[in-house]
N, C-alpha and C positions, 0 to 999 in steps of 0.2 A: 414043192421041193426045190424047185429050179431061185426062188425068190430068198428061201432058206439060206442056200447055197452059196448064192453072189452075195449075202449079208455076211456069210462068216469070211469070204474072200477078201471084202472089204473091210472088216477087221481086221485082219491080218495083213495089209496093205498099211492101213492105218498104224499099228505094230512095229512094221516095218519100217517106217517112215522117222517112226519115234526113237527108235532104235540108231537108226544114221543121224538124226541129228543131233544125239547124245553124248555120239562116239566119240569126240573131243573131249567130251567131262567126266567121261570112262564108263562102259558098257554094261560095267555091275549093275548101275543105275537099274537097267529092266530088266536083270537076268534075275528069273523066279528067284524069293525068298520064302523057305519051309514056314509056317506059319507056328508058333508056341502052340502047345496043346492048350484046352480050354480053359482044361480044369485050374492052371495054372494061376488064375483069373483068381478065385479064390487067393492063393497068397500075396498077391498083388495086392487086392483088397484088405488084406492083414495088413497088409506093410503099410498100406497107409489108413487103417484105424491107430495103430502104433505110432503112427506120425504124429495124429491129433492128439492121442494120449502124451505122446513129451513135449507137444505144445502148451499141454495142460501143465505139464511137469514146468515147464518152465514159466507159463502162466502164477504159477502157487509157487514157486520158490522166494523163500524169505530169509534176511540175512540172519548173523548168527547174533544171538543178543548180547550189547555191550553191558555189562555188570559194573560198580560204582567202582569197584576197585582196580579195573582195567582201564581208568581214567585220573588223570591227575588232575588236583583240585585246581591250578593254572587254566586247565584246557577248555576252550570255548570254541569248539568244533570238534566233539564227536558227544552223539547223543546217547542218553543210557533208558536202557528200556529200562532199565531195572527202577530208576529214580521216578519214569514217567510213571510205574505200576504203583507206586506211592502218592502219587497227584491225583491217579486215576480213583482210587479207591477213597481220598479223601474227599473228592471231586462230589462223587457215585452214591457214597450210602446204601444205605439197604431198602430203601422206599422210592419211587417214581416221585420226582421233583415238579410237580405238576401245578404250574404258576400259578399263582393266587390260596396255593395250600400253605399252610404253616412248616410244613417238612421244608417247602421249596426257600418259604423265607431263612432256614436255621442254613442250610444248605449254600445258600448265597453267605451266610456269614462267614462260614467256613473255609467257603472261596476266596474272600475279603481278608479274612487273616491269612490263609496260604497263602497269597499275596505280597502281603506285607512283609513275611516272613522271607521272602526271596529278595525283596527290595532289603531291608533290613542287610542280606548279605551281599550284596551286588559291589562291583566296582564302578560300574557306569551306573548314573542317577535312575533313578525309577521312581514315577509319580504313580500313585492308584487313586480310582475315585468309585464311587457307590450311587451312583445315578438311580436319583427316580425321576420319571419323565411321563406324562399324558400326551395325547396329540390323537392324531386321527388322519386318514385317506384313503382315497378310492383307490382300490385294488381292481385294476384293468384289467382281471382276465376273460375266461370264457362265459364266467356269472358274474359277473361284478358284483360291489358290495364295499360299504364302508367300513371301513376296520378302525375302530376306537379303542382306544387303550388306557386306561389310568392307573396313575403310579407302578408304573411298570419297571422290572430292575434291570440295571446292566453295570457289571464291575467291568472295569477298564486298567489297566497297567501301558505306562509310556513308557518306554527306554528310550530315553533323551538321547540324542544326537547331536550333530554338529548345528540343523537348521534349529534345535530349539523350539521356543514359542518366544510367541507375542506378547506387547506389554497387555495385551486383555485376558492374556490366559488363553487362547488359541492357540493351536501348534502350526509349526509352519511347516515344511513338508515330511510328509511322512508316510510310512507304508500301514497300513492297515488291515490286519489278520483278525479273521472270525469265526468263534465256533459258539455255538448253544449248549448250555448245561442244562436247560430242561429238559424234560421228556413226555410224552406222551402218559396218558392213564394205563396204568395194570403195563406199565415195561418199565425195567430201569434204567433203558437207553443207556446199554456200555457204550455201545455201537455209533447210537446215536442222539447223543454226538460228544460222549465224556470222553471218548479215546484218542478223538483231536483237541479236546479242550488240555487232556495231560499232555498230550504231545508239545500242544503251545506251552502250557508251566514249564515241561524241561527247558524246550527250546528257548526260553524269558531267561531261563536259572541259566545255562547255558551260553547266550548270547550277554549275558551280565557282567561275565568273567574276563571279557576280554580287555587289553588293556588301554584303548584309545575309543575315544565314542567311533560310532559307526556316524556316515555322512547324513543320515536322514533319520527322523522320529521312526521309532517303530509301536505303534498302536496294539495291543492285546486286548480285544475285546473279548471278553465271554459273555453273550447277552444271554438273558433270563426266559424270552419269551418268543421263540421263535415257533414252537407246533400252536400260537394261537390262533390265524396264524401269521409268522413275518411281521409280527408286532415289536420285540426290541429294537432290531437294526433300523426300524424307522426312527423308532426314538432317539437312539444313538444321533443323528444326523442333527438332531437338536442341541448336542453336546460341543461346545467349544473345539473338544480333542477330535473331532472328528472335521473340523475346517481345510484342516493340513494335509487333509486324506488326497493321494494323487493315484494311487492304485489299491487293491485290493485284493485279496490272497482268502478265497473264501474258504470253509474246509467244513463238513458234512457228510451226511450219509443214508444210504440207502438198501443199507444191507449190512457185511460183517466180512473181516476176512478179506485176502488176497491183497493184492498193492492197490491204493487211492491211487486215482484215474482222473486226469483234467477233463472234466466233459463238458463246458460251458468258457468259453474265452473272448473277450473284447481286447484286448491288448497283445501285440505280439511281441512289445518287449519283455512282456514277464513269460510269453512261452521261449523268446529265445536263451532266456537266461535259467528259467526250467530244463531247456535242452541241453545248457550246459553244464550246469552241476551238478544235477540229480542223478544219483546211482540207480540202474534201473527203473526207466520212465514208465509211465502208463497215461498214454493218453488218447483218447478217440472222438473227433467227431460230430461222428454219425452217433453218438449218443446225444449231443446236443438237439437235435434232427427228432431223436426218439423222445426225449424230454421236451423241447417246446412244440412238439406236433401232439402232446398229448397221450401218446403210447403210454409212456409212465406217468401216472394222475398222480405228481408230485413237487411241490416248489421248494426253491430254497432263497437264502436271505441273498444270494447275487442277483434275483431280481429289482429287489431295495435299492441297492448301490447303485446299479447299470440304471435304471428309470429314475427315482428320487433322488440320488446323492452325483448322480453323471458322470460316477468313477468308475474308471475300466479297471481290468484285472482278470481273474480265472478261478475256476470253480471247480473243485476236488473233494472226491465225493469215493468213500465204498460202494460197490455197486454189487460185488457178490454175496451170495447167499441173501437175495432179495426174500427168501421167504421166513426170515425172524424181524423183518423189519416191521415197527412197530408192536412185536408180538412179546411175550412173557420170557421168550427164547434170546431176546438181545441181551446177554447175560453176561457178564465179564468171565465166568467158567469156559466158554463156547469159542472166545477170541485167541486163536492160536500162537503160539511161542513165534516170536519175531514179525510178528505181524504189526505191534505199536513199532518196533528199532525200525521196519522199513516207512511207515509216518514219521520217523525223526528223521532216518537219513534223507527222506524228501525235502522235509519244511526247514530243518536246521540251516543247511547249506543253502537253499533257495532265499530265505529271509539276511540270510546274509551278506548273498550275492546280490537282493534291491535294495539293501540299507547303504549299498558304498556306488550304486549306479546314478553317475553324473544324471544323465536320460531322463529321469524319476524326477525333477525339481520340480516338474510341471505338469498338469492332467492335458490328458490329447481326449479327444473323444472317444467313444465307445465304438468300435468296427470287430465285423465278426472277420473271425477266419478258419483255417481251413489244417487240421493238426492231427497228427497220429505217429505211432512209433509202429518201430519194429522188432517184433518179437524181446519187446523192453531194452533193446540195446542202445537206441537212438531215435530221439523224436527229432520230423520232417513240418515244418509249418510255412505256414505262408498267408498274403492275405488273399480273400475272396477274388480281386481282379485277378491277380497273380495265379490264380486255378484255371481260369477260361485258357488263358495260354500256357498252363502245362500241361493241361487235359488234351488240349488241342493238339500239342507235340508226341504226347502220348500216343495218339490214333492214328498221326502220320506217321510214327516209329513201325505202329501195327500194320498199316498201310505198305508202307516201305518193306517189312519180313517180308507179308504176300508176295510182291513184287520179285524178292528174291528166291521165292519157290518158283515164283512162273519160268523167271529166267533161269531156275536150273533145271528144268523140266523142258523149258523149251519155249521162247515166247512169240506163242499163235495165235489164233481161235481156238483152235481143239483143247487146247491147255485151259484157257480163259473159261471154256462151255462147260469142261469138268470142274474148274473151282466151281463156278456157280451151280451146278448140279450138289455137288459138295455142300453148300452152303443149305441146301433146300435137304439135303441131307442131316445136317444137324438141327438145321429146324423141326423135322418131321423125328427124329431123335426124341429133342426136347418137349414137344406138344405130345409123344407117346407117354412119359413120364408124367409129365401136369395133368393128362387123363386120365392115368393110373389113380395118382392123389387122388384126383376129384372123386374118386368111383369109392374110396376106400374110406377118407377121410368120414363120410358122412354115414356109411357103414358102422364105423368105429362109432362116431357119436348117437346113433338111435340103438348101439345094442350091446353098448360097455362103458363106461366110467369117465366122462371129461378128465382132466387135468391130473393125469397119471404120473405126468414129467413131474409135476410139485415132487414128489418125493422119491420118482428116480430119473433124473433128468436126460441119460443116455434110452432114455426110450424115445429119442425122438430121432436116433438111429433106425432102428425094423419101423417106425410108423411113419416117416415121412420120408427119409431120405434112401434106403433101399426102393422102399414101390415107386421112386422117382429113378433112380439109378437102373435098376433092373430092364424093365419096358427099353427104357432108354435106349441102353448095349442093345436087346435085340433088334429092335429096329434097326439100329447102327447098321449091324451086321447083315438084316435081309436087304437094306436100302444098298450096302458097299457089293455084295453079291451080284444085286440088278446091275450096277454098274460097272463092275470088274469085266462084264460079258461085252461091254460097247467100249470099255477106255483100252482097257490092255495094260495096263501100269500093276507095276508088282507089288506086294503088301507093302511094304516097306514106304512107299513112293505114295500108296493111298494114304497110311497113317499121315505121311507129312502134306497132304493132301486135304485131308478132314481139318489138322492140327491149323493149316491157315484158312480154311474156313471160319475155324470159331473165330481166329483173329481179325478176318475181316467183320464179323458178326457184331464183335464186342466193339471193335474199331467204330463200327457205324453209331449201334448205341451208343456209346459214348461222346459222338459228335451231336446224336440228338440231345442227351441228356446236358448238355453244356447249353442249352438254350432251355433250360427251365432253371431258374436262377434258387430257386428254393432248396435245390436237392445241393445246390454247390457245396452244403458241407458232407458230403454224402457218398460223390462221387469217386472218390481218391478208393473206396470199397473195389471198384471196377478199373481204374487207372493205373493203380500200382500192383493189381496182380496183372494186367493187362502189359503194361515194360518189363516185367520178370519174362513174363510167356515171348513178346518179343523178341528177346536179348536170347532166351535159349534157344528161340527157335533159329537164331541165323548162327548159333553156334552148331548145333544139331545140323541145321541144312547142310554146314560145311564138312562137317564132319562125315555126312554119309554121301557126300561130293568124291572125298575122296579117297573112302575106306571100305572095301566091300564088308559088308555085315551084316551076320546074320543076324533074327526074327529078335531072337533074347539079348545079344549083346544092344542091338537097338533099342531095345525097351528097359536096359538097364541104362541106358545113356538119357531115356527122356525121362526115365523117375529121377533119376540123379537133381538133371537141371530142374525138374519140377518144383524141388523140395523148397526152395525161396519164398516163392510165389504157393504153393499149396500151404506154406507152415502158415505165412502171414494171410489167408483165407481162414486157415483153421482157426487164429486168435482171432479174428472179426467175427468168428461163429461163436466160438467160445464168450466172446464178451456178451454177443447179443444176446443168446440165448439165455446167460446170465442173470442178465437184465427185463428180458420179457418176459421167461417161464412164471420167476416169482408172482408176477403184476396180476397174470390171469388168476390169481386166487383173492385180488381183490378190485377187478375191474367190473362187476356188476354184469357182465358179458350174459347172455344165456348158451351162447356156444363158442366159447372163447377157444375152442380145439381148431375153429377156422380159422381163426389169424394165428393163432403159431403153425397151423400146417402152410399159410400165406408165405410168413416169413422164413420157416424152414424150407422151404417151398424155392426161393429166394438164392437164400445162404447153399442149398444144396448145390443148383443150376450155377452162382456163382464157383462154387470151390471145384465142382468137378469140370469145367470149363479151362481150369488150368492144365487137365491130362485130357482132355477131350482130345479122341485121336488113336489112343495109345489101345482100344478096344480090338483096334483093325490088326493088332499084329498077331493076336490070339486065334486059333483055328476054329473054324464053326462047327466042324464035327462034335458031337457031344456037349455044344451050348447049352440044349435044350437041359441036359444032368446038374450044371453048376447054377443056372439059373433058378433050375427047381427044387434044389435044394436053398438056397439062399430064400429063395419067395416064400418055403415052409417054412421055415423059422422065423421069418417076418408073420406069416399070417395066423401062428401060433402066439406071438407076442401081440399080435393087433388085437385081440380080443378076450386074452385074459385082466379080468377086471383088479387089477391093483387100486389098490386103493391110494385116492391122492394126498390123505393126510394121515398121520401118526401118532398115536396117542404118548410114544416119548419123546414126539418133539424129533427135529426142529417144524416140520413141516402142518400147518394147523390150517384148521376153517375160520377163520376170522368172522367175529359176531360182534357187532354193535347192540347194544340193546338197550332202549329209554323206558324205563319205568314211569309211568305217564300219568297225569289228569290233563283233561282237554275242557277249555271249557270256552263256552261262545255269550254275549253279553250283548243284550241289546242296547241303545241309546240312552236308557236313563240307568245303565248298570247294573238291570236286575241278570240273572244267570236264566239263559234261553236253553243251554242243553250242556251235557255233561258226561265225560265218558271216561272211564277209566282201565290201567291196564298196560299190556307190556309192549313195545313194538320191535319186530325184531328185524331191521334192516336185509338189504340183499345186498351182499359182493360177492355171489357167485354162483353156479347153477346151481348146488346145492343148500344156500342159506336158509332156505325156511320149510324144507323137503325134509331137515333131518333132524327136527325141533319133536314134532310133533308126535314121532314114530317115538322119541326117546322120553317123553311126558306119558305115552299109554304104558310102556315098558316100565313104569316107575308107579305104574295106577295113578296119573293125574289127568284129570279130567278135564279139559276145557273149551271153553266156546270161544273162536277163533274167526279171523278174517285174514283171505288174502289176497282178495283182486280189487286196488284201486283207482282204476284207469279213469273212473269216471266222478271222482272226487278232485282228480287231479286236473279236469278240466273245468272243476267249480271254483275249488280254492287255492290259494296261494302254499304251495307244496303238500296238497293232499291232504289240510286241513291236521295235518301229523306234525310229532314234535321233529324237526331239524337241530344240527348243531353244526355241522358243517355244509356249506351250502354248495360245495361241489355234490355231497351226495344226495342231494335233491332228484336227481334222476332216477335214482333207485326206489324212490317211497311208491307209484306205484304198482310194483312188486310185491311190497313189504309183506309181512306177517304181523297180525295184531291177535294176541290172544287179551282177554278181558280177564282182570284178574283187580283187584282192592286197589288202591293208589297206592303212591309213595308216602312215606313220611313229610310232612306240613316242611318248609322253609321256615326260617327264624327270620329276620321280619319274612312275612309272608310276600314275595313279589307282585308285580303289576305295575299298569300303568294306570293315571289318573286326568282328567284334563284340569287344570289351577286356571285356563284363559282361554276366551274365542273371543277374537273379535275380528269384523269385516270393516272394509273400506273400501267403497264400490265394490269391483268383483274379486278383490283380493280380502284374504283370510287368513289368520293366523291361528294357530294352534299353541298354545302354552301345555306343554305336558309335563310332568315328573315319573320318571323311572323307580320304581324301588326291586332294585338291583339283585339278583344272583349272583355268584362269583365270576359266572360265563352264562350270555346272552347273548339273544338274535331276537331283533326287530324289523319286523316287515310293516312297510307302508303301500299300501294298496290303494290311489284316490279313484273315487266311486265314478263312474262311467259322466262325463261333461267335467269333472272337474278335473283340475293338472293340480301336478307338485312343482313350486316354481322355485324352491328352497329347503334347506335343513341345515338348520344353526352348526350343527357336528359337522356339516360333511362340505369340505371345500369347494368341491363343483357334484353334480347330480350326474348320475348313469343309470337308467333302467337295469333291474337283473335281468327282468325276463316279462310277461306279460300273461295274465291266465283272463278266458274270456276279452280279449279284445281290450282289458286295462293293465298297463305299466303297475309292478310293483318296484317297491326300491329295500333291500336289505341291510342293517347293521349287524357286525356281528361289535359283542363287548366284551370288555373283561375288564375284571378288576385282578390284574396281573400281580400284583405283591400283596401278601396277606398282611391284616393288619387288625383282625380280632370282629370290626364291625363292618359295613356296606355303606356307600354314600350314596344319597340319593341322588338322579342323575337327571337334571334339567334341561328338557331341548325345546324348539320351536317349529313348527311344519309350515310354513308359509304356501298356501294353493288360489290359485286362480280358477276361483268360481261363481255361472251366473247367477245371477241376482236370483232366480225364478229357485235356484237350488241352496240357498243357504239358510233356509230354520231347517231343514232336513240333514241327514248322514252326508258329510262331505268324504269320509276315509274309513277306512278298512285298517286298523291297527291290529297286530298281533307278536305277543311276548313270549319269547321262548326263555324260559329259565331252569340253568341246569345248573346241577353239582356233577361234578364230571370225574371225580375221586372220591367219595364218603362210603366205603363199604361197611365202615361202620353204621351209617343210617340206613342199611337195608330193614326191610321190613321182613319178617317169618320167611312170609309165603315166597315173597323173592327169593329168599338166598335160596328157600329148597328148587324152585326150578332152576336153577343156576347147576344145583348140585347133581339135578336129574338129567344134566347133559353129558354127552360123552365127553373122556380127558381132550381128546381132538380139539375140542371147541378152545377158540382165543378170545375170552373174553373184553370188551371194555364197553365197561355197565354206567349210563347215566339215568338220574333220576330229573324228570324234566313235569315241569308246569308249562301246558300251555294254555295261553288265555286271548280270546278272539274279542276285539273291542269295535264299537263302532260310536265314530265322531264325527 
């Protein structure tokens, strides 16, 4: 008792102490403040779900569309949706434009006279040209692989400028704009990417009118072949008109809807000049970060430029509603009113703004940097160095608040021992909440439905960020209890207590994360809501410096200043989520609910980090009622199994599926074994779970396979047909049901050898291709031998290695239709011993697909197609493959 005793004494001693050395900054400071009831919490919570919803709001706000007759035929700056919905749909057609089809060729023509048709009326000169173009290169990504291309198309329109061209027919400087008018199999790619290609026709028809040239070439590319993939824009590089090229304005998509979003930049004079003239920017990033890390399994043609062609520029891309991309749903119906006017009021003005910028005569090298706006009013850029030292300012700003609570608190020990207690406070806050996740997350996935968000994406409100939030507050509040009993400081004085903890927290982060040079495009997520929370918080300290105030007017003063700094967390949630929800429905994942609960995980502990603090003004009484009410309705929501896809769309299962013969051939060509039948790829937990259930429901009957793990460490990609060789990781997954073959090829594909001959230990292969319209070739040399060459491919890259031997891949195409196939002659140069050459030196194998003929399905096909739920997204190839050994 006696030990009890002299502890509350010395509390109150303590108390006392704080209290005299206050009394010059005025004594309200620690005179009790009544605490908000709890419940209260609740509408606080509303007010900022409402927040994120008019973030949203302002997110999706689109201008109002110009109509042809609210513009005068003079005028060459202001763009007309109305005119682009006319390009669009001539652009479009009613069939997927799928290179190397006959659709894709009449389609190109169409573009060719549209064209002409606008030159035809122009006042400034306009040259067009109809490029066919072969070539070929290694594609440096994560599988490498040679990408060959013949006769592949790309229409081009110049509006000549003051640099002109050269006497060879070369342009001298010029800007360079790109979009693809192909599309994928079974979609008609409004989306992607006819909505930039019309946006560029006005923007050509438009910039044409003007009545003096503009100072620089400007380049209109619309290449033919870009999902082959990133086969035109190589070609393009081949073309004259593309010499002059000094920047690059790429334009793409990866979704539908909302404003294009810079998310890929090597040049900061085209973002500085994007930040000035573009009416409502959009630009982030930390999307670049998510895109080359891989997050999103998807390229676009600004890799071409930036590596092959050494041209900087910027890359703009739809990024919402990721889940009609590539799917039947990318539909010019689906693309909402003023969603093309705000693509014109981007690119119009911006292409007009590099056509007269002195700056532009000359290419600089490619350097990344560091770019984002806020809340579409105004983009901030800078380059990578120029981030270390604002990041850095940024943390001593955070630094510097701290400092300015201590000293209005009182600068001691005692002061300094409670921040740090503080600090261990929010951390034991935040690891209650990451606990919560962890315990529920995995709950969720063994006894209800992955990827739920696909089709309503605010469930990733009750499933991640409540069970983070919730835990959180109460700790908060038993942690500030333990501590209220040893410090003596009043609510009021704790909230701003907590509030420069997280600042010193996030300060600190922030100083480490500026020595991992990778995230630097990243960072600005944590640095600029980090100076908002600063900047309030030494308005706030001052404020309650010198104003006695009570529990609620103080908590209507930190939502107030919050609102900067929480809106623009909300848009970096908004975008992400955006952008990754779509992906898990086709990232191959088996539990892909753990990285979005990762990154919501993330985006949560970021954004409430901005009001962290403001929990302490609420009274504990009756926590335990608002908490458990909110945790029921999360834990009601966590386990009803919505389902992730929709049979009216937009939201679908994406299915691949090759109609097959497989066949293996030994050394003198005879046929060793033979299989046939359908393969049904995985992109998702459910790809081949929800085949088979819908084939008995239909009374079909069939004999099926689906674990090949141990194929895939015999043969080169699981002995299964491929077509694109990122999805190679998936095949041992797959589903194979055995079902009749596809319909024969016309000529029938294969490879053949025409020549071997050796030279000591070097050896030559003479092979001829006879060709499908799209192909993949793997070379595989037999264990002692190397691949020392290949006539197609400029320099050698392994893909990848199965058993201890290097294979090498091409993919092919015969990109512009033209009735027949050419045969396609290459040579395999291999270094091999003498002791190994009357025997097998290589492992060849021909993957030959139609990748659009639904007219050549066979019966049996189209009915299991038919016997699938409307959910499923199909795109059906019919594929030969044929295993050769030389």
């Amino acid at each position: 008792m006696e030990d009890i005793n002299g502890k509350k004494q010395e509390n109150g001693m303590f108390g006392s102490k704080v209290v005299y050395e206050v009394t010059r900054k005025g004594t309200h400071l620690y005179e009790p403040v009544k605490s908000i009831p709890s419940t209260i919490i609740i509408v606080v919570l509303g007010v900022y779900l409402l927040l994120g919803y008019f973030t949203q709001l302002i997110e999706d706000n689109m201008p109002t569309p110009y109509q042809d007759a609210d513009i005068t035929r003079e005028s060459s700056d202001i763009f007309s949706e109305e005119s682009a919905w006319r390009y669009l749909y001539t652009i479009l057609g009613d069939e997927p434009r799928v290179a190397g089809t006959e659709y894709h060729l009449n389609k190109t023509r169409d573009l060719k006279n549209m064209l002409d048709q606008i030159a035809a009326q122009s006042r400034i000169p306009i040259r067009t040209d109809w490029q066919f173009v072969t070539g070929s290169y290694l594609m440096n990504s994560s599988t490498p692989f040679l990408n060959y291309y013949h006769n592949l198309s790309n229409v081009v329109a110049v509006l000549e400028g003051e640099s002109g061209f050269n006497s060879d027919g070369s342009t001298r400087s010029s800007i360079l704009v790109n979009c693809h008018y192909d599309s994928v199999p079974f979609a008609l790619g409004a989306s992607d990417n006819v909505v930039f290609c019309a946006v560029m026709a006005e923007t050509l028809e438009k910039m044409s009118r003007r009545a003096r040239p503009y100072r620089h070439n400007i380049v209109f590319l619309f290449n033919g072949a870009e999902e082959n993939p990133l086969q035109a824009s190589h070609g393009f590089l081949q073309h004259s008109w593309s010499r002059g090229a000094t920047v690059v304005v790429n334009l793409d998509a990866a979704g539908m809807n909302g404003k294009p979003a810079v998310f890929q930049a090597t040049d900061l004079r085209l973002l500085r000049a994007f930040r000035r003239v573009v009416p409502r920017p959009n630009a982030q990033s930390f999307g670049e970060y998510l895109f080359q890390s891989g997050v999103i399994p998807s390229d676009t043609d600004f890799r071409i430029w930036r590596d092959f062609g050494n041209i900087s520029g910027i890359d703009i891309a739809y990024s919402k509603w990721g889940h009609v991309y590539h799917t039947r749903y990318d539909h010019p119906s689906l693309v909402r009113e003023g969603v093309v006017q705000c693509a014109g009021d981007m690119l119009l003005p911006l292409l007009t703004e590099l056509a007269d910028l002195q700056d532009l005569e000359n290419k600089v090298e490619p350097s990344g940097a560091v770019y984002y706006d806020f809340l579409n009013l105004s983009v901030i850029a800078y380059s990578k160095p120029a981030a270390h030292a604002i990041d850095a300012l940024i943390a001593l700003l955070a630094l510097l608040s701290v400092a300015y609570y201590a000293w209005l608190v009182g600068p001691r020990w005692t002061t300094v021992q409670e921040l740090l207690y503080a600090v261990l406070g929010r951390i034991a806050a935040m690891l209650a909440g990451v606990l919560a996740v962890l315990i529920f997350v995995p709950l969720m996935v063994v006894t209800t439905i992955q990827m739920r968000y696909l089709s309503y994406p605010w469930l990733v409100v009750p499933l991640y960020w409540m069970p983070y939030l919730v835990p959180a507050v109460i700790v908060s509040h038993l942690y500030d209890r333990w501590r209220t009993s040893k410090s003596g400081l009043n609510r009021s004085i704790r909230a701003l207590q907590a509030m420069a903890a997280t600042r010193l927290l996030l300060g600190a982060v922030l100083v480490v994360l500026t020595c991992v040079p990778s995230l630097t495009t990243v960072r600005y997520a944590l640095s600029f809501p980090l100076m908002f929370m600063s900047c309030a918080a030494i308005v706030s300290l001052t404020v309650v410096r010198y104003f006695r105030m009570k529990a609620w007017r103080h908590l209507v003063l930190e939502v107030a200043l919050s609102l900067p700094g929480t809106m623009f967390a909300f848009s970096l949630v908004l975008r992400a989520d955006a952008m990754v929800l779509p992906v898990m429905g086709r990232s191959g994942l088996d539990r892909p609910d753990y990285l979005i609960a990762a990154v919501n995980l993330a985006l949560a502990a970021l954004t409430c980090s901005t009001v962290s603090g403001i929990e302490l003004l609420f009274s504990r009484r009756r926590l335990w009622i608002t908490a458990g009410f909110v945790s029921l309705v999360c834990l009601v929501l966590m386990f009803i199994p919505f389902s992730p896809y929709s049979d009216d769309g937009p939201s679908t299962q994406r299915h691949y599926w090759f109609h097959s013969e497989i066949k293996s051939h030994d050394i003198n060509g005879a046929v060793t074994a033979s299989t046939t039948g359908v393969l049904v790829t995985k992109h998702d937990p459910y790809s081949s779970d929800r085949v088979l259930p819908a084939l008995r429901d239909h009374g079909i009957s069939l004999h099926s396979r689906t674990d090949f793990s141990e194929d895939c460490q015999r043969y080169v990609f699981c002995n299964l047909p491929l077509y694109r060789v990122s999805f190679g990781q998936y095949l041992k997954d797959a589903l194979f049901l055995y079902t009749s073959g596809p319909a024969p090829f016309d000529p029938e594909p294969g490879i053949r050898v025409v020549g071997r001959d050796c030279l000591g230990e070097t050896c030559t292969l003479q092979l001829n291709m006879t060709a499908a319209p799209h192909n993949m070739v793997t070379v595989w040399p037999r264990a002692g031998a190397r691949l020392a060459a290949w006539s197609l491919a400029p320099r050698l890259q392994a893909t990848g290695d199965v058993a201890g031997r290097p294979y090498y891949v091409m993919v092919h195409s015969e990109a512009t239709y033209k009735g027949s196939l050419d045969t396609l002659a290459f040579n395999l140069t291999l270094v091999v011993p003498l002791s190994m050459q009357n025997g097998p030196l290589v492992d060849v194998s021909h993957h030959a697909h139609k990748i659009h003929h639904p007219k050549d399905y066979t019966t049996q096909f189209a009915e299991l197609l038919d016997a699938m739920p409307k959910y499923f997204n199909f795109a059906n190839f019919m594929t030969f493959r044929n295993n050769y050994v030389f």
